[in-house]
Backbone as CSV, one residue per row, in Angstrom:
resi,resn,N_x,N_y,N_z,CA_x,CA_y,CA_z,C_x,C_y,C_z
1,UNK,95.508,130.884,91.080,94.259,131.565,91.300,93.619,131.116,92.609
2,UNK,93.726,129.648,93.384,93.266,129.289,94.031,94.120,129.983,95.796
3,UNK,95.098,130.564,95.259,95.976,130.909,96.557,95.108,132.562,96.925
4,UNK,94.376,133.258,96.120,92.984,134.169,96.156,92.562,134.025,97.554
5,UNK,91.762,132.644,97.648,91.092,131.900,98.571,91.884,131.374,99.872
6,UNK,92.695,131.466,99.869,93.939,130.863,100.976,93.701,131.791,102.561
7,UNK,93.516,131.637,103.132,93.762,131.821,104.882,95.214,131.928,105.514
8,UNK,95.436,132.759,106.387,96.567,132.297,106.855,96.336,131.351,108.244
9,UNK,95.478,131.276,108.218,94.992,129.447,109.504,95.087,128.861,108.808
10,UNK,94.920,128.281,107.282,95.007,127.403,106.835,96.084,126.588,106.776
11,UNK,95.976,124.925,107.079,97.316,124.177,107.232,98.059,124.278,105.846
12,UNK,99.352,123.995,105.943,99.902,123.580,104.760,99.575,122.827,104.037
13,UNK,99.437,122.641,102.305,99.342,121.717,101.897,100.522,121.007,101.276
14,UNK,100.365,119.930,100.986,101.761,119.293,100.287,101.272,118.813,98.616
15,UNK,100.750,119.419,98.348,100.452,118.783,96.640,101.463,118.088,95.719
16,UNK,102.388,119.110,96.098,103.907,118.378,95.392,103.712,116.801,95.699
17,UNK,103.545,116.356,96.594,103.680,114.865,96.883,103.124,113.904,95.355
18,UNK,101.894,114.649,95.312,101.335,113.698,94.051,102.020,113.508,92.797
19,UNK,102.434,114.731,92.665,103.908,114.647,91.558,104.771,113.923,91.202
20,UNK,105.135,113.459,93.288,106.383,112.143,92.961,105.640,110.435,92.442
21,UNK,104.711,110.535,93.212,103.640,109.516,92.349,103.362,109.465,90.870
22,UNK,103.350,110.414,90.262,102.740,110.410,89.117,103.964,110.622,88.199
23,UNK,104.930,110.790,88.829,106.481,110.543,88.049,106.500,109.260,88.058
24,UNK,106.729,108.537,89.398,106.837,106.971,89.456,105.654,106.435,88.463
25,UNK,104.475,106.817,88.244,103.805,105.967,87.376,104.072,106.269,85.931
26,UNK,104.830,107.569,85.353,105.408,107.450,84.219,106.317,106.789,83.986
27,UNK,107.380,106.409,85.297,108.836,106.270,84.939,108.281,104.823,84.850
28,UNK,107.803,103.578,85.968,107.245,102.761,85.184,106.939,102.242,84.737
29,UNK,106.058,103.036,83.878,105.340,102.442,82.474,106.429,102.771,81.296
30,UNK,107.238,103.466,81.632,108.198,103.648,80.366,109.507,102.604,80.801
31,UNK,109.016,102.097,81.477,110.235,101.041,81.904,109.637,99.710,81.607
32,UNK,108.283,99.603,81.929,107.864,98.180,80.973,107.848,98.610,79.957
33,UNK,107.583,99.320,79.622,107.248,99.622,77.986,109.219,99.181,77.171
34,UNK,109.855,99.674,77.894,111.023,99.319,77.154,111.707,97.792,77.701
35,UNK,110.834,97.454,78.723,111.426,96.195,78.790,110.675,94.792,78.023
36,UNK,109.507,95.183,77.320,109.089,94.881,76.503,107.752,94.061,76.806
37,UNK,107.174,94.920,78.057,105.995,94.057,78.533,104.795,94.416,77.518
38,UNK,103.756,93.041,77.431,102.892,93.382,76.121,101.641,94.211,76.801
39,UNK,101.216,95.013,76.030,99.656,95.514,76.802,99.924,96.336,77.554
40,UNK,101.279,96.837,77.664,101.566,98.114,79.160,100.735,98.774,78.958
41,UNK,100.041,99.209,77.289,99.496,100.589,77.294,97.968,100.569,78.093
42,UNK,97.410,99.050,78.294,95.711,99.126,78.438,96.222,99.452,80.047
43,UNK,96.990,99.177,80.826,97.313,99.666,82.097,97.222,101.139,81.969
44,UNK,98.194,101.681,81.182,98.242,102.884,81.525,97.018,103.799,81.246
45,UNK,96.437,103.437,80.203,95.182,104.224,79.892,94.222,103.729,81.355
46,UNK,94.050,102.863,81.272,93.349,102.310,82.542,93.640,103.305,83.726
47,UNK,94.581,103.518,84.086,95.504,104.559,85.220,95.251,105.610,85.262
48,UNK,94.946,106.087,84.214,94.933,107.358,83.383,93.582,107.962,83.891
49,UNK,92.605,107.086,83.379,91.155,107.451,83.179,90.747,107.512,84.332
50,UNK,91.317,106.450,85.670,90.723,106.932,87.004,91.213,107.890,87.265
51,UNK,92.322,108.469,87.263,92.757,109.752,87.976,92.020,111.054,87.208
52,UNK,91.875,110.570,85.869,91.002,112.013,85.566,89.983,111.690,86.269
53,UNK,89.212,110.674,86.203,87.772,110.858,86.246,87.636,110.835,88.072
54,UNK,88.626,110.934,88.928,88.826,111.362,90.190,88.976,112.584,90.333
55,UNK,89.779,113.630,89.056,89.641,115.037,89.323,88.253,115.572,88.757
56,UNK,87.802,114.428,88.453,86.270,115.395,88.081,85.456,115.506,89.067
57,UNK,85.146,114.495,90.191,85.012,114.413,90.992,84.978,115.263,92.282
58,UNK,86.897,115.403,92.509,87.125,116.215,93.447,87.105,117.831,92.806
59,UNK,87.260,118.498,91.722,86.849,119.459,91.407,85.344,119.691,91.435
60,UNK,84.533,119.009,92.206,82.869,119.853,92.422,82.729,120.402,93.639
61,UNK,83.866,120.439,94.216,83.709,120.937,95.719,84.834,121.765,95.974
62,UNK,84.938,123.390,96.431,85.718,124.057,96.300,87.230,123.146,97.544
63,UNK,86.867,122.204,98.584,87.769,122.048,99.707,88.514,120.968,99.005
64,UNK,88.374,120.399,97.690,88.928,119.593,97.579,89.542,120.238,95.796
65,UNK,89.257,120.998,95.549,89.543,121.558,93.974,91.115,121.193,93.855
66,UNK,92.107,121.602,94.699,93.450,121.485,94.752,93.650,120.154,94.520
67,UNK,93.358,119.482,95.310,93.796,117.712,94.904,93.082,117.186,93.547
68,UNK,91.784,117.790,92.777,91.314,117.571,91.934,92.619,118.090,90.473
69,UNK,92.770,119.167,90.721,93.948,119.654,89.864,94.961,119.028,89.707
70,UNK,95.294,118.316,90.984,96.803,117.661,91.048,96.315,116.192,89.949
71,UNK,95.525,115.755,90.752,95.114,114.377,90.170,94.714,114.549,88.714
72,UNK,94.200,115.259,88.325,94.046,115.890,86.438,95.386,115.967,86.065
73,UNK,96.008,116.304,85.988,97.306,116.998,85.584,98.303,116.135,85.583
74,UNK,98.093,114.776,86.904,98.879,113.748,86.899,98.301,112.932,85.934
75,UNK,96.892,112.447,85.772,96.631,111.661,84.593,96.390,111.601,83.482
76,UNK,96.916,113.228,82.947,97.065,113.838,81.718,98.405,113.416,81.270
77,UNK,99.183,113.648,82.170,100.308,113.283,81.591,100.793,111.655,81.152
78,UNK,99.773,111.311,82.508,100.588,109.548,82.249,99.584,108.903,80.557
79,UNK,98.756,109.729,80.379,97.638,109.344,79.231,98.792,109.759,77.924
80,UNK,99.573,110.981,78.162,100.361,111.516,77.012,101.261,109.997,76.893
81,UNK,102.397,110.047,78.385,103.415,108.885,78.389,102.832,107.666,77.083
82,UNK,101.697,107.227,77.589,101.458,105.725,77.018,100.763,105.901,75.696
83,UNK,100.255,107.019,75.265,100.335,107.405,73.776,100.967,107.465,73.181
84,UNK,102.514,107.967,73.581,103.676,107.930,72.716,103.982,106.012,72.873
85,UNK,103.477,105.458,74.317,104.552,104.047,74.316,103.821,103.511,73.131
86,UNK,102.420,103.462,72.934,101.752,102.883,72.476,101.486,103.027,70.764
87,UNK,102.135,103.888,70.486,102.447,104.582,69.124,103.796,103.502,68.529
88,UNK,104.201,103.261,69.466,105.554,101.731,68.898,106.572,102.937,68.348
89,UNK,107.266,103.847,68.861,108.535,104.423,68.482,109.866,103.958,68.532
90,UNK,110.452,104.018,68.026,112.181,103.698,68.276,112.014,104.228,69.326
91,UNK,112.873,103.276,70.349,113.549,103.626,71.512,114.381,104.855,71.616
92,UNK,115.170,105.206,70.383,116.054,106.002,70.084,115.292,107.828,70.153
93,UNK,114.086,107.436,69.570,113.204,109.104,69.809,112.147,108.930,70.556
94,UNK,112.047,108.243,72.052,111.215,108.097,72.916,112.419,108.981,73.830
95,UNK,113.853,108.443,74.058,114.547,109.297,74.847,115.150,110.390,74.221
């Protein structure tokens, strides 16, 4: 919806980038989590809550809405990741 608003002066953006970040902060936390570090989860929630509460932020201003989205969406997910770590599953139905 936001490509509506798009220019063709406008520079490229690279949003994808935040993606590979926010993979690396799942992959990890699911890598301490299986290597058996204690408390991974108060990190990850911790992680979690700034990046939302950074897309709340950058979503009040239309020039920055895009990076607000990215950054929501990345710390939605890493909040899902460490709910399941933190739920104590067999290793066996985590992968």
């Amino acid at each position: 919806m936001l490509d509506m608003f798009r220019r063709p002066t406008d520079p490229p953006e690279y949003s994808y980038l935040y993606g590979l970040s926010g993979a690396g902060m799942v992959g990890s936390l699911f890598a301490a989590h299986m290597a058996g570090v204690p408390h991974i989860h108060i990190m990850g929630y911790l992680t979690s809550s700034v990046l939302c509460i950074g897309a709340i932020v950058c979503l009040a201003s239309q020039a920055t809405a895009r990076t607000g989205q990215t950054l929501g969406s990345v710390g939605v997910a890493g909040a899902l990741m460490t709910t399941l770590m933190a739920c104590n599953f067999a290793p066996s139905v985590l992968i």
